[in-house]
N, C-alpha and C positions, 0 to 999 in steps of 0.2 A: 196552319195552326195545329200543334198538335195541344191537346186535355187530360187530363187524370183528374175524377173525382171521387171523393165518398163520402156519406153521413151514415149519421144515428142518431137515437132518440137516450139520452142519459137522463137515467134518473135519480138528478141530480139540479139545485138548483145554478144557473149560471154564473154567480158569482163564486162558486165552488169549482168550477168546472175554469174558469178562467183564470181562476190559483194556478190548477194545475195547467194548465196551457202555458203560461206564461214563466212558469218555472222551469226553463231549458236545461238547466243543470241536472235535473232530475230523470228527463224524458231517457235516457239507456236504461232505467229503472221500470220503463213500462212500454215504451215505444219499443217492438223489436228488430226494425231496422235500423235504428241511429244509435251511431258510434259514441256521438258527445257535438254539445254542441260550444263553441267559444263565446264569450260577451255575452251581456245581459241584454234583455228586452228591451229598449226604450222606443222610441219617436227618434226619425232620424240615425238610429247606432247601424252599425257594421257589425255582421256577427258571422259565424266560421259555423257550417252545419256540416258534419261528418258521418257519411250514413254507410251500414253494410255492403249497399247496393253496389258501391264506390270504393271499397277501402283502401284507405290513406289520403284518399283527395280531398281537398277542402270546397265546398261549394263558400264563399264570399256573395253574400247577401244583405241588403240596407234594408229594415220596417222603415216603412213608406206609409203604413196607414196603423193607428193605436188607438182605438176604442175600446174603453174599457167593459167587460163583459161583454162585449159586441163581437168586435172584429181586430182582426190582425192580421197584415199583408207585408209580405217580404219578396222583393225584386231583386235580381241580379242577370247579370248576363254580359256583354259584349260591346265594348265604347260602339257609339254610332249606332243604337239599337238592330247592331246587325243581328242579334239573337237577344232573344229576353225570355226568363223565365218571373213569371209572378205567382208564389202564393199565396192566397185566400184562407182564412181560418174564420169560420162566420160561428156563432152563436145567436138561437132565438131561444126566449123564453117562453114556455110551453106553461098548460094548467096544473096544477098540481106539485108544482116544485119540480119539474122536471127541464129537461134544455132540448132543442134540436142541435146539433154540429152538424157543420159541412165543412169540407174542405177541399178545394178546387187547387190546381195548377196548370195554366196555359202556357207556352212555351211558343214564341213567337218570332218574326224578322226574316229577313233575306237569307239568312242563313240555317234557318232550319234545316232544308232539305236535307242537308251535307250532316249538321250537325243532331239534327234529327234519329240518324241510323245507328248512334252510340249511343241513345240514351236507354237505358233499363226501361222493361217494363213494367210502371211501378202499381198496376195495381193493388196487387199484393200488397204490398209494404203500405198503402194509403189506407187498405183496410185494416190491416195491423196497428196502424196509429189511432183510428178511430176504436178498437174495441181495447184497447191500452189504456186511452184518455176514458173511453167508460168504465172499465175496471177501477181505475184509480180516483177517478170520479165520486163511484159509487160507494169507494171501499170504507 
Protein backbone atom coordinates (compact mmCIF):
# COMPACT_ATOMS: atom_id res chain seq x y z
CA UNK A 1 0.00 0.00 0.00
CA UNK A 2 1.38 3.08 -0.85
CA UNK A 3 -0.58 6.66 1.00
CA UNK A 4 -0.44 10.44 0.49
CA UNK A 5 -2.23 12.65 3.03
CA UNK A 6 -2.84 16.10 4.25
CA UNK A 7 -5.35 18.48 6.31
CA UNK A 8 -6.14 21.80 7.77
CA UNK A 9 -8.26 23.65 9.76
CA UNK A 10 -10.37 26.47 7.31
CA UNK A 11 -11.91 29.02 8.73
CA UNK A 12 -14.59 28.66 7.04
CA UNK A 13 -18.00 27.07 7.65
CA UNK A 14 -18.32 23.52 5.76
CA UNK A 15 -21.04 24.13 3.84
CA UNK A 16 -18.81 26.88 2.25
CA UNK A 17 -15.90 24.82 1.96
CA UNK A 18 -17.92 22.12 0.07
CA UNK A 19 -19.15 24.76 -2.66
CA UNK A 20 -15.85 24.94 -3.32
CA UNK A 21 -14.65 21.44 -3.14
CA UNK A 22 -17.13 20.34 -5.35
CA UNK A 23 -16.79 23.01 -7.96
CA UNK A 24 -14.02 21.05 -10.11
CA UNK A 25 -14.31 23.36 -12.95
CA UNK A 26 -12.91 25.92 -10.85
CA UNK A 27 -10.13 24.08 -8.96
CA UNK A 28 -6.75 25.38 -11.72
CA UNK A 29 -8.15 28.64 -10.29
CA UNK A 30 -6.80 27.66 -6.78
CA UNK A 31 -5.41 24.21 -6.77
CA UNK A 32 -1.77 24.55 -8.20
CA UNK A 33 -1.33 21.26 -9.44
CA UNK A 34 -4.34 20.48 -11.58
CA UNK A 35 -4.59 21.20 -15.19
CA UNK A 36 -8.61 20.89 -15.33
CA UNK A 37 -10.82 18.68 -14.40
CA UNK A 38 -13.62 16.88 -16.99
CA UNK A 39 -17.44 16.19 -15.86
CA UNK A 40 -19.30 17.16 -13.00
CA UNK A 41 -19.41 15.93 -9.42
CA UNK A 42 -22.29 13.52 -9.04
CA UNK A 43 -22.88 9.97 -7.16
CA UNK A 44 -21.84 7.29 -9.60
CA UNK A 45 -20.27 9.89 -12.74
CA UNK A 46 -16.95 9.44 -14.41
CA UNK A 47 -14.73 12.34 -14.48
CA UNK A 48 -11.20 13.16 -16.21
CA UNK A 49 -8.70 14.66 -13.49
CA UNK A 50 -5.70 16.35 -15.24
CA UNK A 51 -3.05 17.39 -12.99
CA UNK A 52 0.64 19.13 -13.65
CA UNK A 53 2.17 16.27 -11.98
CA UNK A 54 1.20 14.31 -15.26
CA UNK A 55 0.62 16.57 -18.12
CA UNK A 56 -1.54 15.65 -20.70
CA UNK A 57 -2.63 12.25 -19.11
CA UNK A 58 -6.00 11.96 -18.01
CA UNK A 59 -6.53 10.06 -14.71
CA UNK A 60 -10.33 8.40 -15.29
CA UNK A 61 -11.91 8.34 -12.04
CA UNK A 62 -15.78 7.21 -10.67
CA UNK A 63 -17.23 9.16 -7.05
CA UNK A 64 -18.01 6.26 -5.41
CA UNK A 65 -19.09 7.96 -2.13
CA UNK A 66 -21.13 11.76 -2.08
CA UNK A 67 -22.02 13.27 1.25
CA UNK A 68 -22.80 16.35 1.20
CA UNK A 69 -20.64 18.65 3.30
CA UNK A 70 -19.08 15.49 4.56
CA UNK A 71 -17.19 13.39 2.29
CA UNK A 72 -16.21 12.69 -1.35
CA UNK A 73 -14.24 9.67 -2.67
CA UNK A 74 -13.17 9.10 -6.06
CA UNK A 75 -11.75 5.47 -7.38
CA UNK A 76 -9.97 4.48 -10.29
CA UNK A 77 -7.45 2.16 -11.31
CA UNK A 78 -7.01 -1.15 -13.18
CA UNK A 79 -9.89 -3.98 -14.24
CA UNK A 80 -9.40 -6.77 -11.71
CA UNK A 81 -8.38 -4.61 -8.86
CA UNK A 82 -4.98 -5.32 -10.10
CA UNK A 83 -3.99 -1.56 -9.01
CA UNK A 84 -6.54 0.80 -7.35
CA UNK A 85 -6.22 4.20 -6.42
CA UNK A 86 -8.96 5.75 -3.87
CA UNK A 87 -9.44 9.36 -2.94
CA UNK A 88 -10.83 10.47 0.20
CA UNK A 89 -11.85 14.24 0.71
CA UNK A 90 -13.41 14.29 4.38
CA UNK A 91 -14.86 17.36 6.02
CA UNK A 92 -15.72 17.92 9.87
CA UNK A 93 -17.35 20.68 11.45
CA UNK A 94 -15.19 22.37 13.97
CA UNK A 95 -16.58 25.32 16.79
CA UNK A 96 -16.86 28.45 15.63
CA UNK A 97 -17.71 28.16 12.03
CA UNK A 98 -14.62 26.79 11.20
CA UNK A 99 -14.13 23.11 9.19
CA UNK A 100 -11.26 20.44 9.57
CA UNK A 101 -10.19 18.94 5.74
CA UNK A 102 -8.41 16.00 5.14
CA UNK A 103 -7.46 14.37 2.32
CA UNK A 104 -6.07 10.87 1.88
CA UNK A 105 -5.06 8.74 -1.23
CA UNK A 106 -4.27 4.91 -1.01
CA UNK A 107 -3.07 3.27 -4.04
CA UNK A 108 -3.44 -0.34 -3.75
CA UNK A 109 -3.34 -4.33 -5.72
CA UNK A 110 -0.91 -6.74 -7.14
CA UNK A 111 0.30 -4.37 -9.08
CA UNK A 112 1.53 -1.70 -7.13
CA UNK A 113 5.00 -2.72 -6.82
CA UNK A 114 5.64 -2.29 -10.65
CA UNK A 115 3.25 0.42 -11.04
CA UNK A 116 4.18 2.09 -7.87
CA UNK A 117 7.83 3.48 -9.18
CA UNK A 118 6.08 5.98 -11.64
CA UNK A 119 4.02 7.39 -9.63
CA UNK A 120 4.99 11.20 -8.46
CA UNK A 121 5.67 12.15 -5.37
CA UNK A 122 2.72 14.05 -4.38
CA UNK A 123 3.09 15.53 -1.28
CA UNK A 124 3.59 18.58 -2.41
CA UNK A 125 0.75 18.99 -4.73
CA UNK A 126 -1.72 17.42 -1.64
CA UNK A 127 -0.46 20.29 0.40
CA UNK A 128 -1.06 22.72 -2.43
CA UNK A 129 -4.51 21.58 -2.63
CA UNK A 130 -5.27 22.00 0.92
CA UNK A 131 -3.93 25.52 1.34
CA UNK A 132 -5.74 26.47 -2.21
CA UNK A 133 -9.12 25.00 -0.77
CA UNK A 134 -8.34 27.32 2.30
CA UNK A 135 -7.63 30.34 0.60
CA UNK A 136 -10.66 30.21 -1.50
CA UNK A 137 -12.49 29.04 1.32
CA UNK A 138 -11.75 31.71 3.30
CA UNK A 139 -11.68 34.47 0.70
Amino acid sequence: MLEYSTSTTIDAPAEKVWEVLIDTAKWPEWDPSCERIEGEVALGAKIKAFTKLSPGRAFPVKVTTLVPNETMVWSGGMPLGLFKGERTYSLRELDQGRTEFRMREVFSGPMLKLIGKSIPDMSEAFDGFAAGLKDRAEG
